[in-house]
PQR file of N, CA, C, O and H, with PARSE charges and radii, in Angstrom:
ATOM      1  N   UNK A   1      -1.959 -34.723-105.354 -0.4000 1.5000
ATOM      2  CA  UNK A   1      -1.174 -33.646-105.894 -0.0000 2.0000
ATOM      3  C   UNK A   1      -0.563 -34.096-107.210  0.5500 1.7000
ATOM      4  O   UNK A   1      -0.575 -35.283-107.535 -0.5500 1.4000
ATOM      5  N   UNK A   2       0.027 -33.042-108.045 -0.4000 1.5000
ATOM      6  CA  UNK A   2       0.340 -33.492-109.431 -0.0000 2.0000
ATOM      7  C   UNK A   2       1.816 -32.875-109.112  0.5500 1.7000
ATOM      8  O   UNK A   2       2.205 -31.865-108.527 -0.5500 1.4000
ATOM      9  H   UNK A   2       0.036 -32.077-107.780  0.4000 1.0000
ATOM     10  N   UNK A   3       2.556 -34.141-109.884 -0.4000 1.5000
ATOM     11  CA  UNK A   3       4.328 -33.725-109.948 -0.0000 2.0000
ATOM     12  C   UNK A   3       4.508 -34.313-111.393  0.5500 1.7000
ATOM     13  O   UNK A   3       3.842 -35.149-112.003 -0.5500 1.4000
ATOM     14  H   UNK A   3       2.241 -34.962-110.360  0.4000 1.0000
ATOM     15  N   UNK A   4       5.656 -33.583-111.745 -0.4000 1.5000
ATOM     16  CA  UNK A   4       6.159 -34.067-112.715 -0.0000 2.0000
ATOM     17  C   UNK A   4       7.090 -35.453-112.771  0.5500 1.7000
ATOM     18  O   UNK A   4       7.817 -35.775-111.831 -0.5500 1.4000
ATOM     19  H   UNK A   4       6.197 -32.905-111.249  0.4000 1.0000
ATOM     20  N   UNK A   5       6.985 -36.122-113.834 -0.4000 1.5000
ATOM     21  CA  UNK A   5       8.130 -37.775-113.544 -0.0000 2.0000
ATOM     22  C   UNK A   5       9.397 -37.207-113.319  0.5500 1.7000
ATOM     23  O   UNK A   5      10.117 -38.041-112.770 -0.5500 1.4000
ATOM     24  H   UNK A   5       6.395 -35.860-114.598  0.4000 1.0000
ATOM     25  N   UNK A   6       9.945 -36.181-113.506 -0.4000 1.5000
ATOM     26  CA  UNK A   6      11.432 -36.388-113.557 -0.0000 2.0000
ATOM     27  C   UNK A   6      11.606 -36.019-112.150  0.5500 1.7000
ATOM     28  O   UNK A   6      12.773 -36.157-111.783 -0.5500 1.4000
ATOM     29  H   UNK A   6       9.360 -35.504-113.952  0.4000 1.0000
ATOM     30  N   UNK A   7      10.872 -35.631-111.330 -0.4000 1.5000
ATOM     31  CA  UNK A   7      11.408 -35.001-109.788 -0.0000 2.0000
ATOM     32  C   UNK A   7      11.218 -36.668-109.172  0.5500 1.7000
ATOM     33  O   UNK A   7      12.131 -37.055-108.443 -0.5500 1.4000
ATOM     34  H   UNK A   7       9.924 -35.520-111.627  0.4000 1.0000
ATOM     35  N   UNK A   8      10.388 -37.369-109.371 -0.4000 1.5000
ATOM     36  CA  UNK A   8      10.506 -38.853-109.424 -0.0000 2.0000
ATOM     37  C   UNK A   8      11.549 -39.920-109.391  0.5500 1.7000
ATOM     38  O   UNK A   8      11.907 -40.628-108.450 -0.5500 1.4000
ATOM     39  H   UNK A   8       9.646 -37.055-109.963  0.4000 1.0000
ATOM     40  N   UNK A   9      11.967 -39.874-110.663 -0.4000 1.5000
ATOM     41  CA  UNK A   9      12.523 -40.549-111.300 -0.0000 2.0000
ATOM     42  C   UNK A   9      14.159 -39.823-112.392  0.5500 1.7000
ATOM     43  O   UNK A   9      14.240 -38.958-113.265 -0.5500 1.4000
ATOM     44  H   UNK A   9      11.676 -39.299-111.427  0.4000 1.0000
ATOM     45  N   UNK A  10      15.127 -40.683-111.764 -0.4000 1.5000
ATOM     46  CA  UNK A  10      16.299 -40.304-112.999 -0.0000 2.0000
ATOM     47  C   UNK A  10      16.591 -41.420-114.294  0.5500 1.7000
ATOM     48  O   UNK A  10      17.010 -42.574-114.208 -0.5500 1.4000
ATOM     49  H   UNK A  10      15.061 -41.385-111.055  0.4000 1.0000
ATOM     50  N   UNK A  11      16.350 -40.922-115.069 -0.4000 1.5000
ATOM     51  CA  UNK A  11      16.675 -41.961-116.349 -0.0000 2.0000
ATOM     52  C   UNK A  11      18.326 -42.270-116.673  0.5500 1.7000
ATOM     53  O   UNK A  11      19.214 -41.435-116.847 -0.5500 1.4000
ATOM     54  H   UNK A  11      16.010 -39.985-115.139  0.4000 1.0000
ATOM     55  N   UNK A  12      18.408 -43.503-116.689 -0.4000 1.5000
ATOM     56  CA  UNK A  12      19.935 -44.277-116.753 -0.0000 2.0000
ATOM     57  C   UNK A  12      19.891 -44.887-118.016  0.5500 1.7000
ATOM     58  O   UNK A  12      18.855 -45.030-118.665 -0.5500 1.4000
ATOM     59  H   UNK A  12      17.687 -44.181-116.548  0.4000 1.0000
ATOM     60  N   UNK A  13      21.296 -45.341-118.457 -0.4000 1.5000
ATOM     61  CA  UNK A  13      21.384 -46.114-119.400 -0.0000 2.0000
ATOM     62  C   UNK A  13      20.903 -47.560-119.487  0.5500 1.7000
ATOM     63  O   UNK A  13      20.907 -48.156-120.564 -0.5500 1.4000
ATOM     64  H   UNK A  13      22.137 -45.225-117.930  0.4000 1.0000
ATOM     65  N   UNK A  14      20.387 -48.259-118.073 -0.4000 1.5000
ATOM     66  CA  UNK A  14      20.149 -49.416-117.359 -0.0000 2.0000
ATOM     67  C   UNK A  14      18.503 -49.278-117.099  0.5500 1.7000
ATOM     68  O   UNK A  14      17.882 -50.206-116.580 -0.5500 1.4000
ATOM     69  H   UNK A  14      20.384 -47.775-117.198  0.4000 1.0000
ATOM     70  N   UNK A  15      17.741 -47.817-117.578 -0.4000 1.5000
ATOM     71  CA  UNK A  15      16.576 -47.533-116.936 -0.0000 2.0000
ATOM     72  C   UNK A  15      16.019 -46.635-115.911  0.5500 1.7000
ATOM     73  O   UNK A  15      16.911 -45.795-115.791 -0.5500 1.4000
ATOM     74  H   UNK A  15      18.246 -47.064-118.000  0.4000 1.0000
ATOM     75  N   UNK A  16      15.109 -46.327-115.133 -0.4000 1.5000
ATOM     76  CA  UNK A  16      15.230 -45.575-114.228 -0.0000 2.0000
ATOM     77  C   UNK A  16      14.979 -45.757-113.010  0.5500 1.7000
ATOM     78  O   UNK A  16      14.133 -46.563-112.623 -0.5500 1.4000
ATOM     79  H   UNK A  16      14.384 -47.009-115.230  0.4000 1.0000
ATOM     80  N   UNK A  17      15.882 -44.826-112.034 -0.4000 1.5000
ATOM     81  CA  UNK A  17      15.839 -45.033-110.889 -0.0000 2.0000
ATOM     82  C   UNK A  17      15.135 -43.948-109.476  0.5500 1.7000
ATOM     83  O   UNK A  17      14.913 -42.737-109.462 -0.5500 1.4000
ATOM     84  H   UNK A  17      16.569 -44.171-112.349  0.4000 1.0000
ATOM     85  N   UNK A  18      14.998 -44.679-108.738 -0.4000 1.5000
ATOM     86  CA  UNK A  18      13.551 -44.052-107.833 -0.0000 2.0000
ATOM     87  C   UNK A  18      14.887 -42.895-107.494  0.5500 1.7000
ATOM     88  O   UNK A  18      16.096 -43.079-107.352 -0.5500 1.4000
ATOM     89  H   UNK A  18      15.178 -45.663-108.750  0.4000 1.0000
ATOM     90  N   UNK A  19      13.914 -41.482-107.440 -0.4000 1.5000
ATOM     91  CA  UNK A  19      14.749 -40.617-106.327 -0.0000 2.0000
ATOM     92  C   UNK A  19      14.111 -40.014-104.965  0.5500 1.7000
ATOM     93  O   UNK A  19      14.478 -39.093-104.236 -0.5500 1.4000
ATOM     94  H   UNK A  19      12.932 -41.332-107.555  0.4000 1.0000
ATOM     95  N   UNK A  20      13.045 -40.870-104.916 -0.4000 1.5000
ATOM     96  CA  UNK A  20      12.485 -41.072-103.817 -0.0000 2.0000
ATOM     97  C   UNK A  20      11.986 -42.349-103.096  0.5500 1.7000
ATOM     98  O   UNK A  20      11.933 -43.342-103.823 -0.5500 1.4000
ATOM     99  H   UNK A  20      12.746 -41.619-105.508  0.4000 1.0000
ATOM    100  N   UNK A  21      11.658 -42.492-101.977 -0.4000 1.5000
ATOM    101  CA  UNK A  21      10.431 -44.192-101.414 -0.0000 2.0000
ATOM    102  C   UNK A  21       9.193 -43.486-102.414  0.5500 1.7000
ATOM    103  O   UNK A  21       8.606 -42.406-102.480 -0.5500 1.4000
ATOM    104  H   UNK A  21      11.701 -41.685-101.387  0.4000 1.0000
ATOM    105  N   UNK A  22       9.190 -44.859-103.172 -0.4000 1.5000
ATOM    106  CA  UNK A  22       7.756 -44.765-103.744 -0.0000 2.0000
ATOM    107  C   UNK A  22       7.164 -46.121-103.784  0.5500 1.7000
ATOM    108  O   UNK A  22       7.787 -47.175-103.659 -0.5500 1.4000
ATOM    109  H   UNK A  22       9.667 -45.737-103.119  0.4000 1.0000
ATOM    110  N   UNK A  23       5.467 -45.929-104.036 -0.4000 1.5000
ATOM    111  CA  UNK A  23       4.921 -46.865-104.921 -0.0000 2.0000
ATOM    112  C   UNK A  23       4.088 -46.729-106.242  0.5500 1.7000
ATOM    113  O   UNK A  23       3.408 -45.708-106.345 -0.5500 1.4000
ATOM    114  H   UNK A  23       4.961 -45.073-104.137  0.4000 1.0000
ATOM    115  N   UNK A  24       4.060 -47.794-107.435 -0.4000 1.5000
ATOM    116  CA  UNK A  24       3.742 -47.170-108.524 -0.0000 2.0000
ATOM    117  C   UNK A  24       2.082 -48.445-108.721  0.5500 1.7000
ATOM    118  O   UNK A  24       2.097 -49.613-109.109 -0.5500 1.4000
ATOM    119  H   UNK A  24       4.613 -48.623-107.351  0.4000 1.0000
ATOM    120  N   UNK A  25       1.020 -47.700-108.332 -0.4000 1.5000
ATOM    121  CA  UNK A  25      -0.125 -47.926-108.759 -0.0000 2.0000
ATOM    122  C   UNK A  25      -0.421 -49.092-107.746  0.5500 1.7000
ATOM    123  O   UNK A  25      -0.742 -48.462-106.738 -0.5500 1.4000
ATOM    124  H   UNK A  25       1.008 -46.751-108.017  0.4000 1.0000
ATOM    125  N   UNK A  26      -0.480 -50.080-107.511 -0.4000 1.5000
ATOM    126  CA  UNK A  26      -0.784 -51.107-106.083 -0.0000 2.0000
ATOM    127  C   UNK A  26       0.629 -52.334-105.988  0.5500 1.7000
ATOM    128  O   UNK A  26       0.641 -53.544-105.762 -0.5500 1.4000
ATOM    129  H   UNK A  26      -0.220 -50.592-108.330  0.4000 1.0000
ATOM    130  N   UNK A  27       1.641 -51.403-106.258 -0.4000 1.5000
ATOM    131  CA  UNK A  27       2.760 -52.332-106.485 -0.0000 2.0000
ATOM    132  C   UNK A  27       3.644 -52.265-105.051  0.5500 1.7000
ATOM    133  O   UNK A  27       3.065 -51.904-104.026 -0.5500 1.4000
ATOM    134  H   UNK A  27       1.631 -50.420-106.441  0.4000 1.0000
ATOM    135  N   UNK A  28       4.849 -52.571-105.026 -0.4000 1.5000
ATOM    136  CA  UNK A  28       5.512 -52.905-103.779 -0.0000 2.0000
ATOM    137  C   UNK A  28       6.400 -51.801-103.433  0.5500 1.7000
ATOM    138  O   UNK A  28       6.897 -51.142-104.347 -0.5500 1.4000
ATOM    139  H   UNK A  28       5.319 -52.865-105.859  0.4000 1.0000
ATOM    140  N   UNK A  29       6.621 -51.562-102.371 -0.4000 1.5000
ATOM    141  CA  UNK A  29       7.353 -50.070-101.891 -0.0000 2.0000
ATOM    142  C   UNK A  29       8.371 -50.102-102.901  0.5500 1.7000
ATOM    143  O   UNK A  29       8.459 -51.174-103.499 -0.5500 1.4000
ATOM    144  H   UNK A  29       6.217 -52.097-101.630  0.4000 1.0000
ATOM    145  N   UNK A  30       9.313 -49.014-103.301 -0.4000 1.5000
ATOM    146  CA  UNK A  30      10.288 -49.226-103.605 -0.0000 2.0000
ATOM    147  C   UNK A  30      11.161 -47.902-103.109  0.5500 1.7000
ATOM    148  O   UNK A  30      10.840 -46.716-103.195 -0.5500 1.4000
ATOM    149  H   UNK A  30       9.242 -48.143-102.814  0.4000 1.0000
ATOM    150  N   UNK A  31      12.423 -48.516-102.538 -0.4000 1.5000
ATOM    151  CA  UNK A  31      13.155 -47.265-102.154 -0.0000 2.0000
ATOM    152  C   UNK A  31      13.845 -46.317-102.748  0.5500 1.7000
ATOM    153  O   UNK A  31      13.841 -46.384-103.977 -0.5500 1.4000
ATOM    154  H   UNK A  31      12.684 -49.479-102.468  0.4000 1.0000
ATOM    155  N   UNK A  32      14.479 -45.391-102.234 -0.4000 1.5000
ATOM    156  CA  UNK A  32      15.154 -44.515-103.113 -0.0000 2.0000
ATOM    157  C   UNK A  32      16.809 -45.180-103.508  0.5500 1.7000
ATOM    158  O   UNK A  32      17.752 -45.469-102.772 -0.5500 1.4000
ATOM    159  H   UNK A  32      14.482 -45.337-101.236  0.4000 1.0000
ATOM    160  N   UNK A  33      16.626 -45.258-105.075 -0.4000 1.5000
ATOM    161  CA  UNK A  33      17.511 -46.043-105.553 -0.0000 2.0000
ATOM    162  C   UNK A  33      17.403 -47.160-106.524  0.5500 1.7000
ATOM    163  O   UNK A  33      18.340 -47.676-107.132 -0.5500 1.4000
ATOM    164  H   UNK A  33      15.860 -45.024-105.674  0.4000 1.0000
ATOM    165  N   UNK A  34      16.148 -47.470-106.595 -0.4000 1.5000
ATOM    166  CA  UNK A  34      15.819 -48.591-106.643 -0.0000 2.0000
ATOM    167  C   UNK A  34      15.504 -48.369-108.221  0.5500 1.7000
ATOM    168  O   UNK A  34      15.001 -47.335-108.660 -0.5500 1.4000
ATOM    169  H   UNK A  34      15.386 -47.051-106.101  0.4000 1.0000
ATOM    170  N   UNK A  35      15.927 -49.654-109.124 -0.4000 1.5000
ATOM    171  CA  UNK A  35      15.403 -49.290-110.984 -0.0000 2.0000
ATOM    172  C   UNK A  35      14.314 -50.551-110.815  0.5500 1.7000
ATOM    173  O   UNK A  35      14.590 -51.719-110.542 -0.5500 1.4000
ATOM    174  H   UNK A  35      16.335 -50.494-108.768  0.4000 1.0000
ATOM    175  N   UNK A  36      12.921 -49.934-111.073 -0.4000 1.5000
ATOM    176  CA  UNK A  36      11.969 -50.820-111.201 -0.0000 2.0000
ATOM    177  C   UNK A  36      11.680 -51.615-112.269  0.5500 1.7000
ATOM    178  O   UNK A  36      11.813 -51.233-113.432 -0.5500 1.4000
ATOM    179  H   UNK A  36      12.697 -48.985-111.295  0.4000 1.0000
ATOM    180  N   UNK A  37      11.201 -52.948-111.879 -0.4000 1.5000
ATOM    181  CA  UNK A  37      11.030 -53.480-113.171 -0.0000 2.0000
ATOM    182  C   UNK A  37       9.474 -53.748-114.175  0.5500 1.7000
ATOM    183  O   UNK A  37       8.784 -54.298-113.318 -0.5500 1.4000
ATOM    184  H   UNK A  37      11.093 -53.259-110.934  0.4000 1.0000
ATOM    185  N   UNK A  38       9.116 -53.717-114.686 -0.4000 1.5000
ATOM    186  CA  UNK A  38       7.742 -53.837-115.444 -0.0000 2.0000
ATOM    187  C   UNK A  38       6.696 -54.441-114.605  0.5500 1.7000
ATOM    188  O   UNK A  38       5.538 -54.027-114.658 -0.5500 1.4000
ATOM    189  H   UNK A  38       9.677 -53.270-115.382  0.4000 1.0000
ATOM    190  N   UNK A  39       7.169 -55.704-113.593 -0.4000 1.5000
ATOM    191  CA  UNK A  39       5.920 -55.879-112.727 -0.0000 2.0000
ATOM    192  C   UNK A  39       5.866 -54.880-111.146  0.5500 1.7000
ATOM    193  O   UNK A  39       4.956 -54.708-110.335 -0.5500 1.4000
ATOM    194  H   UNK A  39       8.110 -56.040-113.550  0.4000 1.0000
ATOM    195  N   UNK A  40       7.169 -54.412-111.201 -0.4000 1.5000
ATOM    196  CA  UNK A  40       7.174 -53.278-109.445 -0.0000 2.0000
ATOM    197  C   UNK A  40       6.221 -52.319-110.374  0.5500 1.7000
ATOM    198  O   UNK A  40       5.220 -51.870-109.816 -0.5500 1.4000
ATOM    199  H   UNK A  40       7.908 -54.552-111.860  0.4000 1.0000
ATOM    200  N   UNK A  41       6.469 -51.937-111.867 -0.4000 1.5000
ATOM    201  CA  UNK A  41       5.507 -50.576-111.768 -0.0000 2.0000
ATOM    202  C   UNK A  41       4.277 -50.849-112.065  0.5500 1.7000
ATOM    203  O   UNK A  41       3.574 -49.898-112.405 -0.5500 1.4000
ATOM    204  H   UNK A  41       7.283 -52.302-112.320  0.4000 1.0000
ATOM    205  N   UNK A  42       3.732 -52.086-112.024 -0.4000 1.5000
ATOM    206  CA  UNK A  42       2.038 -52.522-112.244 -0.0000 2.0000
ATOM    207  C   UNK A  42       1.756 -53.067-113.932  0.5500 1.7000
ATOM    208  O   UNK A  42       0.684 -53.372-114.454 -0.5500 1.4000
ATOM    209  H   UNK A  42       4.303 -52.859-111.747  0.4000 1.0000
ATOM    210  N   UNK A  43       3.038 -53.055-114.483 -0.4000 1.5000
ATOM    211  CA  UNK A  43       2.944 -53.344-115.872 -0.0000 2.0000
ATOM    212  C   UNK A  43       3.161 -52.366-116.967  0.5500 1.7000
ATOM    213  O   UNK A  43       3.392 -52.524-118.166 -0.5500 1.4000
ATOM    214  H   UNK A  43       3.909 -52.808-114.060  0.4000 1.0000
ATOM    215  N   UNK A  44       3.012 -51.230-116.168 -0.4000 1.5000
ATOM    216  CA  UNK A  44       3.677 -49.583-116.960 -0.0000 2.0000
ATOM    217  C   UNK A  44       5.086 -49.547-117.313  0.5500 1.7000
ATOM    218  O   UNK A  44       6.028 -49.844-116.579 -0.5500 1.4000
ATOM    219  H   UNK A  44       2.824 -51.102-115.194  0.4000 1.0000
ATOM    220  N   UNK A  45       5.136 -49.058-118.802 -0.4000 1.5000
ATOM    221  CA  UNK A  45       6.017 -48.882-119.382 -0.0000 2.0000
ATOM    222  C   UNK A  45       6.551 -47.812-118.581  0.5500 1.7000
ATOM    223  O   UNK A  45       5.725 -46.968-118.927 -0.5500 1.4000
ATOM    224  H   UNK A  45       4.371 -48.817-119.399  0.4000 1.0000
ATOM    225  N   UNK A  46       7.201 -47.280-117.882 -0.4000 1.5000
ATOM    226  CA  UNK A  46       7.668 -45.797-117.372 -0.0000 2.0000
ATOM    227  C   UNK A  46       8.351 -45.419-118.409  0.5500 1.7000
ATOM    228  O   UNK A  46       9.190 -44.688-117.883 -0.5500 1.4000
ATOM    229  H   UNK A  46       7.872 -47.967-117.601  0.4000 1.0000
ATOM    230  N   UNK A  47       8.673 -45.417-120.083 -0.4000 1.5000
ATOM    231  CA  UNK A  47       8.936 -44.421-121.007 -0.0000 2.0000
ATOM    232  C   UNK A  47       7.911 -43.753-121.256  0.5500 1.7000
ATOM    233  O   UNK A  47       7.996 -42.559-121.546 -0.5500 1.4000
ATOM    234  H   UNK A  47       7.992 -46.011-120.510  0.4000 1.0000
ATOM    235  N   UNK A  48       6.711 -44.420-121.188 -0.4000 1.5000
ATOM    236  CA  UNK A  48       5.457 -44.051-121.527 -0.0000 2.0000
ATOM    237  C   UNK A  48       5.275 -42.738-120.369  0.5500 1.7000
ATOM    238  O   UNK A  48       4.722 -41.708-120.755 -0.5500 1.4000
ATOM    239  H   UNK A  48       6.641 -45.389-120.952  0.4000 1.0000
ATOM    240  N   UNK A  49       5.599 -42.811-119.439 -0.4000 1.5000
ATOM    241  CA  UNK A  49       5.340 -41.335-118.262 -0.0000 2.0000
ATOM    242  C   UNK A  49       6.512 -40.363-118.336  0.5500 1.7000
ATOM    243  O   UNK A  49       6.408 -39.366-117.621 -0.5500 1.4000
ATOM    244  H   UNK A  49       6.048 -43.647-119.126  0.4000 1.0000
ATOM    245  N   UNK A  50       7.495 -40.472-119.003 -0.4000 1.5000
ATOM    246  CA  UNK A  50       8.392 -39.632-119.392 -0.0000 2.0000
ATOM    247  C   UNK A  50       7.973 -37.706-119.173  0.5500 1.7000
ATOM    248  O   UNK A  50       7.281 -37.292-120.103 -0.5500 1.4000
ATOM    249  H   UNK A  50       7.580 -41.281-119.584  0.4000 1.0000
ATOM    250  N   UNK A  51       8.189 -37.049-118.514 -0.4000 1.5000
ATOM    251  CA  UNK A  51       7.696 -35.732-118.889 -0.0000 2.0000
ATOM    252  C   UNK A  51       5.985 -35.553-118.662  0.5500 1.7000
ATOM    253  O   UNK A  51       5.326 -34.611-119.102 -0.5500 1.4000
ATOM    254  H   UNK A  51       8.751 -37.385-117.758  0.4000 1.0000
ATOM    255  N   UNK A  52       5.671 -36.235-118.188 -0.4000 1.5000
ATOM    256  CA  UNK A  52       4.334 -35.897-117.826 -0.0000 2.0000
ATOM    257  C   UNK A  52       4.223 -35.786-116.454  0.5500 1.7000
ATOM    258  O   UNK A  52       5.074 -36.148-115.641 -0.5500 1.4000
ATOM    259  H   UNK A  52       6.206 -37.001-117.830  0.4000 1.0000
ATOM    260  N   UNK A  53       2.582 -35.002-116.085 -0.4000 1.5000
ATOM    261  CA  UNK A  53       2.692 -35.154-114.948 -0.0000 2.0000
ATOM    262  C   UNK A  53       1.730 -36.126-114.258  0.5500 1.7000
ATOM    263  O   UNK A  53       0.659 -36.622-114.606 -0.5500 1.4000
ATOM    264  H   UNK A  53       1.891 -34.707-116.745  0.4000 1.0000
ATOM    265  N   UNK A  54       2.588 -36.238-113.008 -0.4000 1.5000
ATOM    266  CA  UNK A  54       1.413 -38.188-112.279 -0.0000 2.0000
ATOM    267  C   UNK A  54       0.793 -37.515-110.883  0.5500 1.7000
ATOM    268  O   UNK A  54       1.272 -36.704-110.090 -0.5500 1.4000
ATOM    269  H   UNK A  54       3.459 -35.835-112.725  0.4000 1.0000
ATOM    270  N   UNK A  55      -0.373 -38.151-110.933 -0.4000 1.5000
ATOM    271  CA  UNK A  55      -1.315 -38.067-109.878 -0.0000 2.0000
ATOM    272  C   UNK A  55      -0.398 -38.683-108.692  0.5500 1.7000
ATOM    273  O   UNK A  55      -0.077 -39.866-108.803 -0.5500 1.4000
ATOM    274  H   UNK A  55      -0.762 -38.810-111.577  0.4000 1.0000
ATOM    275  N   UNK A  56       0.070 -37.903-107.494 -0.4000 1.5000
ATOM    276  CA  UNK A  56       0.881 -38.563-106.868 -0.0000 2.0000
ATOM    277  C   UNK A  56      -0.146 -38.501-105.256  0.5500 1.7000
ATOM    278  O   UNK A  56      -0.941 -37.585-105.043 -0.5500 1.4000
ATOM    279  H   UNK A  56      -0.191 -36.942-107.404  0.4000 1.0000
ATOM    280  N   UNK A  57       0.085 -39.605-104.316 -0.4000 1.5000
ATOM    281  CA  UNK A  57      -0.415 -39.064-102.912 -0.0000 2.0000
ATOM    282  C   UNK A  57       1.183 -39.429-102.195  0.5500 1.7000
ATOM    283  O   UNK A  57       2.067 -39.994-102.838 -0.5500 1.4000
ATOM    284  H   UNK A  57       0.731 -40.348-104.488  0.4000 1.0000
ATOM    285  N   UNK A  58       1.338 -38.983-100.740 -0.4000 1.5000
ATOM    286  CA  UNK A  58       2.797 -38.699-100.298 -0.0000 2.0000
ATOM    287  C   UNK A  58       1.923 -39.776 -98.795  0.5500 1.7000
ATOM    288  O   UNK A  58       0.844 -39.567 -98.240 -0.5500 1.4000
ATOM    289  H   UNK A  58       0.620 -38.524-100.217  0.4000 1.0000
ATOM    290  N   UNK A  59       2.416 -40.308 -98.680 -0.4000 1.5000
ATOM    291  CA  UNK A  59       1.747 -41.180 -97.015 -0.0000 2.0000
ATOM    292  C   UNK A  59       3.022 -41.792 -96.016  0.5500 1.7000
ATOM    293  O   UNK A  59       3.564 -42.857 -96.313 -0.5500 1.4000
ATOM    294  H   UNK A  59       3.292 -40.478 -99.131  0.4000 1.0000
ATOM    295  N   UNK A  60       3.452 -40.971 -94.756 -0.4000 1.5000
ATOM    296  CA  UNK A  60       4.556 -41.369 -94.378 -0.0000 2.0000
ATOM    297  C   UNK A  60       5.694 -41.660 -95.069  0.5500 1.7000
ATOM    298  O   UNK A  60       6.374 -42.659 -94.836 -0.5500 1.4000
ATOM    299  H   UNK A  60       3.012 -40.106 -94.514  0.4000 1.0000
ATOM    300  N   UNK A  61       5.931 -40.888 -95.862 -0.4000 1.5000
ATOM    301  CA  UNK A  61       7.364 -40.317 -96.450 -0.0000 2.0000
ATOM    302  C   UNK A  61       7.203 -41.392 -98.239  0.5500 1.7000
ATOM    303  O   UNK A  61       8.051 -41.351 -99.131 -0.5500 1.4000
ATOM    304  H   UNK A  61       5.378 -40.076 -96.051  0.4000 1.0000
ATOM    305  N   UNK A  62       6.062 -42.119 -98.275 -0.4000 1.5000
ATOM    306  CA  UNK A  62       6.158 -42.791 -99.357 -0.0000 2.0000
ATOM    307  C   UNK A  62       5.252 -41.801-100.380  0.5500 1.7000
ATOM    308  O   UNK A  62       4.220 -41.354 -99.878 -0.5500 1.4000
ATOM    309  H   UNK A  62       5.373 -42.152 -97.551  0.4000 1.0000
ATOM    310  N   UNK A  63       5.541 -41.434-101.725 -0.4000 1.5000
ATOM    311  CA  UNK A  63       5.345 -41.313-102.487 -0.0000 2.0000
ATOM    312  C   UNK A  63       4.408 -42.560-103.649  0.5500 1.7000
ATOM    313  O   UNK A  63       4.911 -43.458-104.326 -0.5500 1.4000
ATOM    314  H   UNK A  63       6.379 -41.797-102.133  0.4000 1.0000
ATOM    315  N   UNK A  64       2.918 -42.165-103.523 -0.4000 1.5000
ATOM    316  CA  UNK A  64       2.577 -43.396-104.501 -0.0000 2.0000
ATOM    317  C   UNK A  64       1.869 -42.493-105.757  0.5500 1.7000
ATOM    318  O   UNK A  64       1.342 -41.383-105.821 -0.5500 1.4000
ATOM    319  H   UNK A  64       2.510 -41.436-102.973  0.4000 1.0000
ATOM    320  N   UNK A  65       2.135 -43.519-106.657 -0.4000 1.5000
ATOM    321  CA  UNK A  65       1.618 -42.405-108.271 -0.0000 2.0000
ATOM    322  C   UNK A  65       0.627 -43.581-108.463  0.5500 1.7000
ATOM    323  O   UNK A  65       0.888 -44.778-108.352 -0.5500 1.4000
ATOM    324  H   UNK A  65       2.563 -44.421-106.605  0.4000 1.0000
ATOM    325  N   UNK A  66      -0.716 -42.934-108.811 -0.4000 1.5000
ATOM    326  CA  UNK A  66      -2.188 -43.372-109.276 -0.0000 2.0000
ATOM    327  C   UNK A  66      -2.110 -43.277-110.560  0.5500 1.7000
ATOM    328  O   UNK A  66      -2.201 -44.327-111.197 -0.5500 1.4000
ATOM    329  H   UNK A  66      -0.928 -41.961-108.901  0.4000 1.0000
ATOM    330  N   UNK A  67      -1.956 -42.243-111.151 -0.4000 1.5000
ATOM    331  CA  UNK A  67      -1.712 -42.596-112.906 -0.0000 2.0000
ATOM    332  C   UNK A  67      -1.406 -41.016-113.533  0.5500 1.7000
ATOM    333  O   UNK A  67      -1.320 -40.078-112.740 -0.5500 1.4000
ATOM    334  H   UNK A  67      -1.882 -41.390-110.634  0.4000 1.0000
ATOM    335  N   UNK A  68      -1.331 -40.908-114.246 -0.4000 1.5000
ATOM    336  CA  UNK A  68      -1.193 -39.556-115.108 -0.0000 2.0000
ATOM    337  C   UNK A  68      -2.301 -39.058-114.893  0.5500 1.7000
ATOM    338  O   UNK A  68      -3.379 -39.639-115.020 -0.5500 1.4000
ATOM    339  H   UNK A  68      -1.401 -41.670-114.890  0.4000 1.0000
ATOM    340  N   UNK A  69      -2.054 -37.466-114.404 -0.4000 1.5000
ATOM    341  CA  UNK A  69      -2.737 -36.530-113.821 -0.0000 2.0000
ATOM    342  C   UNK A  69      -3.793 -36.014-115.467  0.5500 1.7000
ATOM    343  O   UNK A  69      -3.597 -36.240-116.661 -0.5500 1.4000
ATOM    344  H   UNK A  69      -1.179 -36.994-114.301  0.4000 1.0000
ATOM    345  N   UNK A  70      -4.564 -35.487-114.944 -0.4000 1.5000
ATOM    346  CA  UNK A  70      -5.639 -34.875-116.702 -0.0000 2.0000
ATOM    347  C   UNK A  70      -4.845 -33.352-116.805  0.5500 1.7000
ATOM    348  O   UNK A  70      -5.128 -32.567-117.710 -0.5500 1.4000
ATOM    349  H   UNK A  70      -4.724 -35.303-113.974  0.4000 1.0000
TER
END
């Protein structure tokens, strides 16, 4: 399914933080709350996904994003 980053993710002055359990591409759960760092999101800049929308699958309440949807 395709979602947009911001139902995702809230942007802080510190970066952004999960607003859901997710995982980002074959990286490590992360919970809701959580500000990921460059290796939790697989090496993705997450400014770079700003406003777009991500290929997401949902598996027992986890949220994982495959990459930017076409």
């Amino acid at each position: 399914m395709t979602i947009i980053f911001h139902y995702l993710f809230t942007q802080t002055t510190s970066g952004f933080v999960c607003r859901v359990p997710l995982r980002i591409l074959d990286g490590p759960v992360l919970g809701k709350g959580a500000t990921p760092t460059t290796t939790e999101a697989g090496g993705i800049d997450l400014q770079d996904w700003v406003g777009k929308s991500l290929h997401v699958a949902i598996h027992s309440g986890i949220h994982t994003i495959i990459g930017v949807a076409d």
